[in-house]
Each structure stands twice: as C-alpha cells, then as structure tokens.
C-alpha positions in Angstrom: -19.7 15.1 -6.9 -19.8 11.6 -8.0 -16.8 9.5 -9.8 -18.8 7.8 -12.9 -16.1 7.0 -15.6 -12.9 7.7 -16.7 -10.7 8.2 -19.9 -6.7 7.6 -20.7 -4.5 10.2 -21.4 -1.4 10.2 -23.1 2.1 10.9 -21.7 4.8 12.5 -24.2 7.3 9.6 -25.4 10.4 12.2 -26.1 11.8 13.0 -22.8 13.0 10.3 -20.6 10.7 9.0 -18.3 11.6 8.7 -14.7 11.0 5.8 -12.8 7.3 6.3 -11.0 5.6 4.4 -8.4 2.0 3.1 -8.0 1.2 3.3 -4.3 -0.9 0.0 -3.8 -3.4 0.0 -0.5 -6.2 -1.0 0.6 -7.4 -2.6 4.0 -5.5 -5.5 5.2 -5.9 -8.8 3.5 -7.7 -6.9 0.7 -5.1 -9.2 -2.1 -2.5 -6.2 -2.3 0.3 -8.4 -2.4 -1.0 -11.0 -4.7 -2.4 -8.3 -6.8 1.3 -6.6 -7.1 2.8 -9.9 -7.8 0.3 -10.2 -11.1 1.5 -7.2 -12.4 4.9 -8.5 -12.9 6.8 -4.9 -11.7 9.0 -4.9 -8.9 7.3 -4.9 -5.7 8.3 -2.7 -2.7 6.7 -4.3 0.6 5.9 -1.3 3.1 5.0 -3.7 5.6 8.6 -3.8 6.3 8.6 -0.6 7.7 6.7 -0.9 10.7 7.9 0.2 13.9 9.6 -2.9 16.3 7.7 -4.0 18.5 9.7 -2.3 21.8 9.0 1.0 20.1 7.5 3.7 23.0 5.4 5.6 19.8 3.7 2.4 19.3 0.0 3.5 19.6 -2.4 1.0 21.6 -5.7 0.3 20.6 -8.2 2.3 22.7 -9.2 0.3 26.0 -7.2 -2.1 25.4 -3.7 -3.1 26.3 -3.1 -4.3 22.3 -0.4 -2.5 19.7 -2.6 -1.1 17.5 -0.9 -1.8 14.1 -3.3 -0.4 11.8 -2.7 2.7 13.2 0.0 4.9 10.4 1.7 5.8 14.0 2.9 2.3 14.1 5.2 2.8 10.8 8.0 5.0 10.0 6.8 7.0 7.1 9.8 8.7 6.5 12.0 5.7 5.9 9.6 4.5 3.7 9.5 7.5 1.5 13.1 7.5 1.4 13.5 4.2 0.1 11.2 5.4 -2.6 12.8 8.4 -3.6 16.0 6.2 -3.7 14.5 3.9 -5.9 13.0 6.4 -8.5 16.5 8.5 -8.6 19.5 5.7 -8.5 17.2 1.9 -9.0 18.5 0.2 -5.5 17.9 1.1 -2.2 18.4 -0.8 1.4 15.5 -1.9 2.9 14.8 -3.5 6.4 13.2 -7.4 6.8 10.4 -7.4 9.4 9.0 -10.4 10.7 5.2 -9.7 11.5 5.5 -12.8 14.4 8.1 -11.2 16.5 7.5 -7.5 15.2 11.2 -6.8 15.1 13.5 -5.6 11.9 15.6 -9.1 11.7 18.0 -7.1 9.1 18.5 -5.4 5.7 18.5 -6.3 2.3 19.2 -4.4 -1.1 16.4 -3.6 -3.4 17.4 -3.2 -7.2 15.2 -2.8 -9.9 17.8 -1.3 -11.9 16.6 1.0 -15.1 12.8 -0.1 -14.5 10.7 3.1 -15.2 7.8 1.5 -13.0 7.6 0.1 -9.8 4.7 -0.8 -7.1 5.1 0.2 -3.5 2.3 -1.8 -1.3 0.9 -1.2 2.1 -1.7 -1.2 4.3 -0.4 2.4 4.8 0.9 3.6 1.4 -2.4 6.3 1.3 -0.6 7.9 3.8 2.3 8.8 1.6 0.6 9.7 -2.0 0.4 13.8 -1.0 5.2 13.4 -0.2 5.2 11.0 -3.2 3.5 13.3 -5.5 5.5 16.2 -4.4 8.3 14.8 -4.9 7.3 14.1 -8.9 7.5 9.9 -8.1 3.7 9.3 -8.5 2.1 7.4 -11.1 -0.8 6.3 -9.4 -2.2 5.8 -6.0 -4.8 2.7 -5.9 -6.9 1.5 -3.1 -8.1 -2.1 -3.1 -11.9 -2.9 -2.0 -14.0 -5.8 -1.5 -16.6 -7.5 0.8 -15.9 -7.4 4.3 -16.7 -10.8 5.1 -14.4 -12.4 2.5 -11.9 -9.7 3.9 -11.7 -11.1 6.7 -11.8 -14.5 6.3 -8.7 -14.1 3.8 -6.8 -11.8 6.2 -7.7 -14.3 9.1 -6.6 -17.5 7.1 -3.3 -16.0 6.1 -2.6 -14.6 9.4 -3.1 -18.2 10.9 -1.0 -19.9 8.2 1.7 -17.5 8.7 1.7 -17.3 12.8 2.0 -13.5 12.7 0.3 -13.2 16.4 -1.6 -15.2 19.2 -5.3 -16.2 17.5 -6.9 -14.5 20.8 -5.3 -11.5 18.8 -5.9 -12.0 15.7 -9.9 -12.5 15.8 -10.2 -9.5 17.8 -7.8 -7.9 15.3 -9.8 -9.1 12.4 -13.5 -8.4 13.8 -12.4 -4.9 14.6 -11.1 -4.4 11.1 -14.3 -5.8 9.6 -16.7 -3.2 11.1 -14.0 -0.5 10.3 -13.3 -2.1 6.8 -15.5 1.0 4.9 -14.5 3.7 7.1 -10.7 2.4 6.1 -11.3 2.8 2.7 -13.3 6.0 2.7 -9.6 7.2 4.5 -8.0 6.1 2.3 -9.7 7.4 -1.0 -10.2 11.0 1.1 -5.7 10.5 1.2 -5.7 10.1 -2.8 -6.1 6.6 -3.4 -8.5 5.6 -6.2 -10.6 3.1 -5.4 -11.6 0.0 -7.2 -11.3 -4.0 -7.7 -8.5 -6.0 -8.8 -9.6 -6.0 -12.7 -9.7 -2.2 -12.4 -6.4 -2.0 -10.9 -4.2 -4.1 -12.8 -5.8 -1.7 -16.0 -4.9 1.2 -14.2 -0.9 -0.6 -13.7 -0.7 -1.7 -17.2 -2.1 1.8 -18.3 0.9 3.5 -16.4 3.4 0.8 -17.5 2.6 2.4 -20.7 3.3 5.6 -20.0 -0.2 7.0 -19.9 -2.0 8.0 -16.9 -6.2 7.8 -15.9 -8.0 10.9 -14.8 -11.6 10.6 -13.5 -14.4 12.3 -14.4 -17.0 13.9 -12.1 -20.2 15.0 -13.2 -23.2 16.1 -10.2 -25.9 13.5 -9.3 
C-alpha cells in the first residue's frame, strides 16, 4: 500500500466540540517545538516528563555506560497521558519542569488553556501515546516531523550546545547515533500512528483540525 494523497473531511458543527490534541513528534531536533510555537495553540512540552536522572528504570544504551534517553523507557507515559486527559476534560492541569542539564523535575507549574478546543502535545515520544489518546476520544491528529539527517543533526547538536543540556563528549555520540537511526526512528514512529510529513504539511494538517475538520489518507496499490 502506498500513501499518495489525501482529502479533508468535514466534522459536524452542532454538538460541542471537545478539546482534542495533535500529538507532535518526530526525531529529536526535527523543529517540533518551533513548529508548535507557529501554530499559535497552546503547547504541552512532553519533554518534561522524562524520568530524573537517579531513576533505576532508566534504560542504558547498549555497551555503553550512557542513559539512553531516546529510549520511551526513559519517560513516564502515564503521567503524560494524564495531564492530557486533564487538559481535554477541565482546560488546566499540573505539570512538572525538567531541566534537560541536570535531568531532574526542578518543580511544578499549572497549565491552563482554559475553553480552547485545540491544543498541541510535543515530544520526541508522543507516537508512543496516539493508540491511549485515541481511546480515550482526545485525538485530533498524530504528526511526525521528517527531514534530512544531516541538517538534523546539526540543528539538534547546535541547540544542545547552546542550551548545555549534557557534556559535548555526550552529545556527539548522542547525536551521531541518532543520525544513522534518524529513518528507522521515523519508520517507528509512522508504524505507532503518526503521519508523516514536513513542516508546510503539518501546520495544514493543525489549521485543518483547528477548524474542526480532520485528513484521512488515501492508499491505492503501486
């Protein structure tokens, strides 16, 4: 089967609608954050619910003494679909703030987006929640960011330099390890529900559910 175009479909306007999420992913340094921040919804970060950094699930990478933090082992899952369920039934929630550098929850602050039928939930990880968010009835969308990945990496390196998120020793081995896996990451991540496709694509595919109306692909045989 092979994804070759799609088409809009309308949503009914006489019930209420409930406030949905679009799961945002992608592999990191793809321009998910950025790319939520142009859509002008509220923006949940689910980088703030990785695991601290003195958790004993923490998964390592293999043959090597480092925290493997790609790995969806080294985030709690269930306390980010909590905060989204929160958010679609009452508009506020409590979130944690992580800071990346130390890899430690430094506290909590209150998310309110009030009546706003839309929001955007980010992640490196978010894939991994479309299957609880859709059965729960929260989903709008589930979108998966690609690219090159040379420029990839040198975007993810550059901002985790800027931002002194870990040792540079780290972070190139990090970031050349992420580069040969950048495909395999995103064929996951389409094979979890994601759809994807570049940033023109997916701020369409935002607007389109700000609207109220939804994309379905089509599949036809080669």
């Amino acid at each position: 089967m092979r994804r070759n175009a799609s088409h809009w479909c309308p949503v009914s306007s006489h019930p209420p609608i409930p406030t949905r999420v679009v799961l945002l992913t992608g592999p990191s340094g793809s321009g998910k954050s950025s790319l939520a921040a142009r859509s002008g919804l509220p923006v949940l970060s689910l980088d703030d619910f990785y695991k601290e950094g003195d958790d004993p699930t923490l998964p390592l990478v293999t043959g090597s003494t480092d925290i493997d933090w790609d790995s969806p082992r080294a985030w709690d899952a269930d306390a980010a679909v909590t905060a989204i369920a929160e958010l679609c039934r009452k508009g506020r929630t409590r979130v944690p703030v992580y800071d990346i550098a130390t890899s430690a929850r430094t506290g909590t602050e209150s998310l309110d987006i009030e009546r706003t039928p839309l929001f955007v939930a980010e992640g490196v990880f978010a894939a991994d929640i479309v299957e609880r968010c859709r059965e729960l009835g929260v989903l709008a969308d589930a979108l998966c960011l690609r690219g090159r990945p040379s420029t990839t990496f040198r975007r993810r390196l550059l901002r985790d330099l800027k931002e002194g998120r870990k040792s540079v020793p780290f972070l190139l081995r990090r970031g050349w390890r992420l580069m040969r896996a950048e495909r395999t990451i995103v064929t996951r991540q389409a094979a979890l529900g994601a759809h994807p496709c570049g940033k023109e694509e997916a701020l369409g595919r935002l607007a389109a559910a700000a609207a109220g109306r939804c994309v379905k692909a089509r599949t036809s045989t080669p």
